[in-house]
VEXZA-405391 format. One record per atom (N, C-alpha, C, CB): atom name; x, y, z. Coordinates in steps of 0.2 Angstrom, whole numbers. Glycine has a CB too. Layout:
# residues N
[CA,[X,Y,Z]],
...
***
This chain:
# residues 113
[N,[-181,114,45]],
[CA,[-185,117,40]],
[C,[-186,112,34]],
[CB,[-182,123,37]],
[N,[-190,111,33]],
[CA,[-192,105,27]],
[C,[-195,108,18]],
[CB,[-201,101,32]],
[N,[-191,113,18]],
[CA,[-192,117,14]],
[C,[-201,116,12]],
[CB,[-186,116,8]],
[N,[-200,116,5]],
[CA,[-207,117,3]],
[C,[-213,110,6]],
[CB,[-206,117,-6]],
[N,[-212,107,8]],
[CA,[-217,102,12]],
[C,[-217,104,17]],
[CB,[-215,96,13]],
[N,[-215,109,21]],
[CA,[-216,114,27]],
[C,[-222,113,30]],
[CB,[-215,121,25]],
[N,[-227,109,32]],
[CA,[-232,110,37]],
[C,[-237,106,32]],
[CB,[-235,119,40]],
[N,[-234,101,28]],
[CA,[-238,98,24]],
[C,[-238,91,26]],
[CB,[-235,98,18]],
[N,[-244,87,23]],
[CA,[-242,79,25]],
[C,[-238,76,23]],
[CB,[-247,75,24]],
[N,[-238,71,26]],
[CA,[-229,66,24]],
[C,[-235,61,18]],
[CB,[-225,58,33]],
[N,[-230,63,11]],
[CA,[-232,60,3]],
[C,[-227,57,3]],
[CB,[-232,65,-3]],
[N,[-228,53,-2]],
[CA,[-224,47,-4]],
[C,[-216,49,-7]],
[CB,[-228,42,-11]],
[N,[-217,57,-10]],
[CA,[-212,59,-14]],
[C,[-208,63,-9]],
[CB,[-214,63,-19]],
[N,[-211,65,-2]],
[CA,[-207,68,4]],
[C,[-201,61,7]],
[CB,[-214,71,10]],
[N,[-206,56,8]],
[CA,[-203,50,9]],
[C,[-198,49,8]],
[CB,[-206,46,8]],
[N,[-197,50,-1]],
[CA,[-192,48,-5]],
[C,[-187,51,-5]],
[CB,[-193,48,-11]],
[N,[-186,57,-6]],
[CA,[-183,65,-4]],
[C,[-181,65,2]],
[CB,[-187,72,-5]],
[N,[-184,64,7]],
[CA,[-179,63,10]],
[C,[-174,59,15]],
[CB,[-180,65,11]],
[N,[-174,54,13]],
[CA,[-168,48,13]],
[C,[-162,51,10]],
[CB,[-171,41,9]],
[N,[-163,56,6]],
[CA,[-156,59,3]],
[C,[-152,64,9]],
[CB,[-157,63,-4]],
[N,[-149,64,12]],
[CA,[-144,68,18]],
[C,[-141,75,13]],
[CB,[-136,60,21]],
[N,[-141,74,6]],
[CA,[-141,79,4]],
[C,[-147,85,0]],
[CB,[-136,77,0]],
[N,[-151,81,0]],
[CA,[-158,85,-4]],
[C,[-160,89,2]],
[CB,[-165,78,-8]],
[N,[-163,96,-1]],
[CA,[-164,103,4]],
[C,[-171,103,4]],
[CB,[-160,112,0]],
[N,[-175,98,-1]],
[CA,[-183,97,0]],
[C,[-185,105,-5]],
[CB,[-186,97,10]],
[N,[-181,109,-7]],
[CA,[-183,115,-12]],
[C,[-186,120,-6]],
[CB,[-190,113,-18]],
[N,[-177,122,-5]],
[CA,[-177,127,0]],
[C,[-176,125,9]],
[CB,[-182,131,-2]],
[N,[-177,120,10]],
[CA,[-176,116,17]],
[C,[-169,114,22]],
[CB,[-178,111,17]],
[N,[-169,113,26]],
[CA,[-162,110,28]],
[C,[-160,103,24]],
[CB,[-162,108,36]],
[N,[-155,102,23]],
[CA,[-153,94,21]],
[C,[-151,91,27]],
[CB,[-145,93,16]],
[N,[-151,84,27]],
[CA,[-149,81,33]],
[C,[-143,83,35]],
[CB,[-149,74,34]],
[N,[-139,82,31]],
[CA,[-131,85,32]],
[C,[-132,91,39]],
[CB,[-128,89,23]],
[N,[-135,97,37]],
[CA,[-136,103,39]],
[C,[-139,103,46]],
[CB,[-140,106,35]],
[N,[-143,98,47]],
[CA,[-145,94,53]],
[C,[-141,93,59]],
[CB,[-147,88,51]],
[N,[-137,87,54]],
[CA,[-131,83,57]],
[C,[-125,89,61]],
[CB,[-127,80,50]],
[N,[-126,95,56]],
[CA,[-120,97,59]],
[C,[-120,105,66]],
[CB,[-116,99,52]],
[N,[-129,105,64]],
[CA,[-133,110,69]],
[C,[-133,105,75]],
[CB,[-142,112,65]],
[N,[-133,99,75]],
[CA,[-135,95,83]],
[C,[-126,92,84]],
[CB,[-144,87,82]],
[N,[-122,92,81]],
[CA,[-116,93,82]],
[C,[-113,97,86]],
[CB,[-113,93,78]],
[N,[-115,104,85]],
[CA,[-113,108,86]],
[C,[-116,112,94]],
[CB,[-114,110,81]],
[N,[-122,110,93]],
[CA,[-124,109,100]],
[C,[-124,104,103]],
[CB,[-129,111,101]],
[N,[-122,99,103]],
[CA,[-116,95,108]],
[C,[-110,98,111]],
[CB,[-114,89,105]],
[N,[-107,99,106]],
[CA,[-100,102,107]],
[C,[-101,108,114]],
[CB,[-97,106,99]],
[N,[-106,114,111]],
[CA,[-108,120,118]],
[C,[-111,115,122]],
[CB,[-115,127,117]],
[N,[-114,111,121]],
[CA,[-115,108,128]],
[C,[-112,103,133]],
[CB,[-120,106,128]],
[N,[-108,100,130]],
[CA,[-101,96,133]],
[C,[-96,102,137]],
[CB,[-96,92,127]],
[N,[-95,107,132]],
[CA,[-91,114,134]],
[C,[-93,117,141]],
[CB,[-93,121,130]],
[N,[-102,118,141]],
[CA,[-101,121,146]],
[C,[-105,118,151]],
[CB,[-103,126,145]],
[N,[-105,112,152]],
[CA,[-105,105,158]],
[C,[-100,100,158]],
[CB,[-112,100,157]],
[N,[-94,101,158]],
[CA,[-90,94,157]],
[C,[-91,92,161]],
[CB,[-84,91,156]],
[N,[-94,90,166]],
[CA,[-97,84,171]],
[C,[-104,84,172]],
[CB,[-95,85,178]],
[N,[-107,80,174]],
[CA,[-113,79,177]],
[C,[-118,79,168]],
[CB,[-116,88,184]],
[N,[-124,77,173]],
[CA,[-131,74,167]],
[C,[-133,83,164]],
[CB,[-140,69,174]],
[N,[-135,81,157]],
[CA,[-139,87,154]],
[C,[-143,81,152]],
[CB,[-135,92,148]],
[N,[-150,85,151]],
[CA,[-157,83,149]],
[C,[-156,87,143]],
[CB,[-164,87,155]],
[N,[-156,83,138]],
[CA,[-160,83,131]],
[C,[-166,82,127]],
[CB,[-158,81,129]],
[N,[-171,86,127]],
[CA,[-177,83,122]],
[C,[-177,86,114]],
[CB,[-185,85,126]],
[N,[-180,82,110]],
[CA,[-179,82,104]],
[C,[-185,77,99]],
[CB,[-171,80,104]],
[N,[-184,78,94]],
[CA,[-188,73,87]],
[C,[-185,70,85]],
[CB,[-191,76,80]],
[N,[-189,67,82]],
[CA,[-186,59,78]],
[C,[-178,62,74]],
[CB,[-193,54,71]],
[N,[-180,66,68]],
[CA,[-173,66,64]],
[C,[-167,70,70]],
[CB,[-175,71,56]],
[N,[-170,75,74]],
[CA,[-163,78,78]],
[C,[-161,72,81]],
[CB,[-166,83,84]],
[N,[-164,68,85]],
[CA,[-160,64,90]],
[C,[-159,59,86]],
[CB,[-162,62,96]],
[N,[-159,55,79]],
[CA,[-156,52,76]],
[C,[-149,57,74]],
[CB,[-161,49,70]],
[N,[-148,62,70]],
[CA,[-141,66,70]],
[C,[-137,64,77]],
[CB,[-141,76,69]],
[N,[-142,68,85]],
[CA,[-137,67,89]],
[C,[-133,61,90]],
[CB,[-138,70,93]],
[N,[-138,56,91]],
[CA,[-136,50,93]],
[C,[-129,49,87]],
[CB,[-144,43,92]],
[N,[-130,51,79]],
[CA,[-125,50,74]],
[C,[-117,54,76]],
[CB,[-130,54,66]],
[N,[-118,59,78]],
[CA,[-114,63,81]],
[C,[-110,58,89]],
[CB,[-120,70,84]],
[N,[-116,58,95]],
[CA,[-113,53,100]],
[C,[-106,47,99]],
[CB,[-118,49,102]],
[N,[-112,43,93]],
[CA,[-109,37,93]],
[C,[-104,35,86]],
[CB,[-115,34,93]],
[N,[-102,41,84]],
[CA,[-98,40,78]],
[C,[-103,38,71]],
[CB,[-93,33,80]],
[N,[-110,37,70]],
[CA,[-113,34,66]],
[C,[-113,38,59]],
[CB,[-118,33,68]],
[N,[-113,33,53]],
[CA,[-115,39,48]],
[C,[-122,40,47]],
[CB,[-112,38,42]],
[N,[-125,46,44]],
[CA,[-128,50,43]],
[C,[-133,44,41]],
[CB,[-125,55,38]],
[N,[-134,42,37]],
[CA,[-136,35,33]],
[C,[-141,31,38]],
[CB,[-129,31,31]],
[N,[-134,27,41]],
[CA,[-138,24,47]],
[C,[-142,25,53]],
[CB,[-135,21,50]],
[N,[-137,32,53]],
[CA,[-143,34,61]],
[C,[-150,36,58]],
[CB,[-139,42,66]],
[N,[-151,37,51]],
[CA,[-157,38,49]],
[C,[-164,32,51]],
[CB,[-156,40,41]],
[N,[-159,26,52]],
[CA,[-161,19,52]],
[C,[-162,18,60]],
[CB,[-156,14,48]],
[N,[-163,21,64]],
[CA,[-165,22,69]],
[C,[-170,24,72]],
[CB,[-162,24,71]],
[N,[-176,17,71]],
[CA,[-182,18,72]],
[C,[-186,21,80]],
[CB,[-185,13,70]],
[N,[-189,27,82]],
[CA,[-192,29,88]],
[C,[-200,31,88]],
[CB,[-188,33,90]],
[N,[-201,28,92]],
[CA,[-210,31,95]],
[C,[-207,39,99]],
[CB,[-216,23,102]],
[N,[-214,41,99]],
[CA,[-212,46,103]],
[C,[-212,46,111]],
[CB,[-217,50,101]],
[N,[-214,41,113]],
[CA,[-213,40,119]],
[C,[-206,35,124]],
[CB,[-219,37,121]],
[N,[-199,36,119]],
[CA,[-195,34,120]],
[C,[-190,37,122]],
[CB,[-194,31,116]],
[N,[-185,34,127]],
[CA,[-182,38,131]],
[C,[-174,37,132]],
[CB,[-186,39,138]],
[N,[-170,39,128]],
[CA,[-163,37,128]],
[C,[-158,40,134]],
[CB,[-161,37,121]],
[N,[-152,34,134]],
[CA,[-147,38,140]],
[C,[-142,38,138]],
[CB,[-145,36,147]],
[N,[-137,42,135]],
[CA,[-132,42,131]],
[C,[-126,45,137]],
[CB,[-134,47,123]],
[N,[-121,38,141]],
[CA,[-115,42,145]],
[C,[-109,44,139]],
[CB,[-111,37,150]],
[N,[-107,49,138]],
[CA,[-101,50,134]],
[C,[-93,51,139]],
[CB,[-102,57,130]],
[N,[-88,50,139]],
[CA,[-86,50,144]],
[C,[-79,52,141]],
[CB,[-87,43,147]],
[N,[-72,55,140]],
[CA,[-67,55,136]],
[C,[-64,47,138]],
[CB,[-62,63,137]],
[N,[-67,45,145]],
[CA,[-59,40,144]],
[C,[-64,33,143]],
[CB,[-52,39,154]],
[N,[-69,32,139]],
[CA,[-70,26,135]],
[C,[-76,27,130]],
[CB,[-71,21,140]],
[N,[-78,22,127]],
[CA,[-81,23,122]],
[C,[-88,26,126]],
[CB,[-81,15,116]],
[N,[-93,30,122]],
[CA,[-99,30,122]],
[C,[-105,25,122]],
[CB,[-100,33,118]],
[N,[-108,24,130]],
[CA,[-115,19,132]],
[C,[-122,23,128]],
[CB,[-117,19,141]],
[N,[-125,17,125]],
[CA,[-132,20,125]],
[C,[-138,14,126]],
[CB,[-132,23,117]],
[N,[-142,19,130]],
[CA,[-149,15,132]],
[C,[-154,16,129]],
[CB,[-152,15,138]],
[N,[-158,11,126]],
[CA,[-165,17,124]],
[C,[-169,11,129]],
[CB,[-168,19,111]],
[N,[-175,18,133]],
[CA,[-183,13,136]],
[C,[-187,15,133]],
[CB,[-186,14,142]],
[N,[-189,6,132]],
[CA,[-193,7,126]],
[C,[-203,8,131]],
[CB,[-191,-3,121]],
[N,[-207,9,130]],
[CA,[-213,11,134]],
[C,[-215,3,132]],
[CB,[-220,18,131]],
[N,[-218,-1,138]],
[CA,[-222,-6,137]],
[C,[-227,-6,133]],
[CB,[-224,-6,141]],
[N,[-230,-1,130]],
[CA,[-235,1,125]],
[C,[-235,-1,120]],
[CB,[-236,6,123]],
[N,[-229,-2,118]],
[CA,[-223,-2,112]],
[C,[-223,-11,110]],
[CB,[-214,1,116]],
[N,[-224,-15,116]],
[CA,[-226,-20,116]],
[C,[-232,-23,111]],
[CB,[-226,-20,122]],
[N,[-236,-20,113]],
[CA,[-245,-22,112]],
[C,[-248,-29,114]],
[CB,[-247,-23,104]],
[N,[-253,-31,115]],
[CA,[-255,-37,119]],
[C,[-246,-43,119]],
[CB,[-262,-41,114]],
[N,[-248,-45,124]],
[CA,[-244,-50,127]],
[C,[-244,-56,126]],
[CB,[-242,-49,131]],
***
């Protein structure tokens, strides 16, 4: 929820607003709130698959939290994790070592060669 910029175009002052992990946008989620909504559903979904592949899809700011979540990141940085929409990450989490991550990037992404 993007409070009052809700189904609005991206303004310069939306821009600004939100880079703050604590600003609600006037009446929206903060990132914070984000962070801890896609935490949370990691946690039920590690619970109820500890083994094997789950398929996640998601937007830019969700899978910047989860990845922030995965990979220990703060809030901050993982914001700094630039994605097109046609990008497709593989995140192994494992208890007995650190967390892999891949992102595939579309050849598109490229542009002339």
């Amino acid at each position: 929820n993007q409070g009052a910029y809700q189904g609005q175009l991206v303004s310069d002052r939306f821009s600004q607003r939100s880079l703050d992990p604590t600003d609600d946008l006037d009446g929206g989620e903060t990132m914070l709130q984000v962070r801890r909504r896609a935490t949370a559903a990691l946690e039920l979904m590690r619970k109820a698959h500890p083994r094997g592949t789950i398929v996640v899809v998601g937007h830019a700011l969700l899978n910047q939290m989860l990845l922030a979540s995965i990979l220990g990141l703060s809030t901050e940085n993982a914001m700094k994790i630039g994605q097109a929409n046609d990008e497709v990450y593989l995140a192994e989490v494992s208890d007995r070592r650190p967390p892999s991550l891949w992102k595939l990037i579309s050849p598109t992404s490229f542009g002339e060669l």
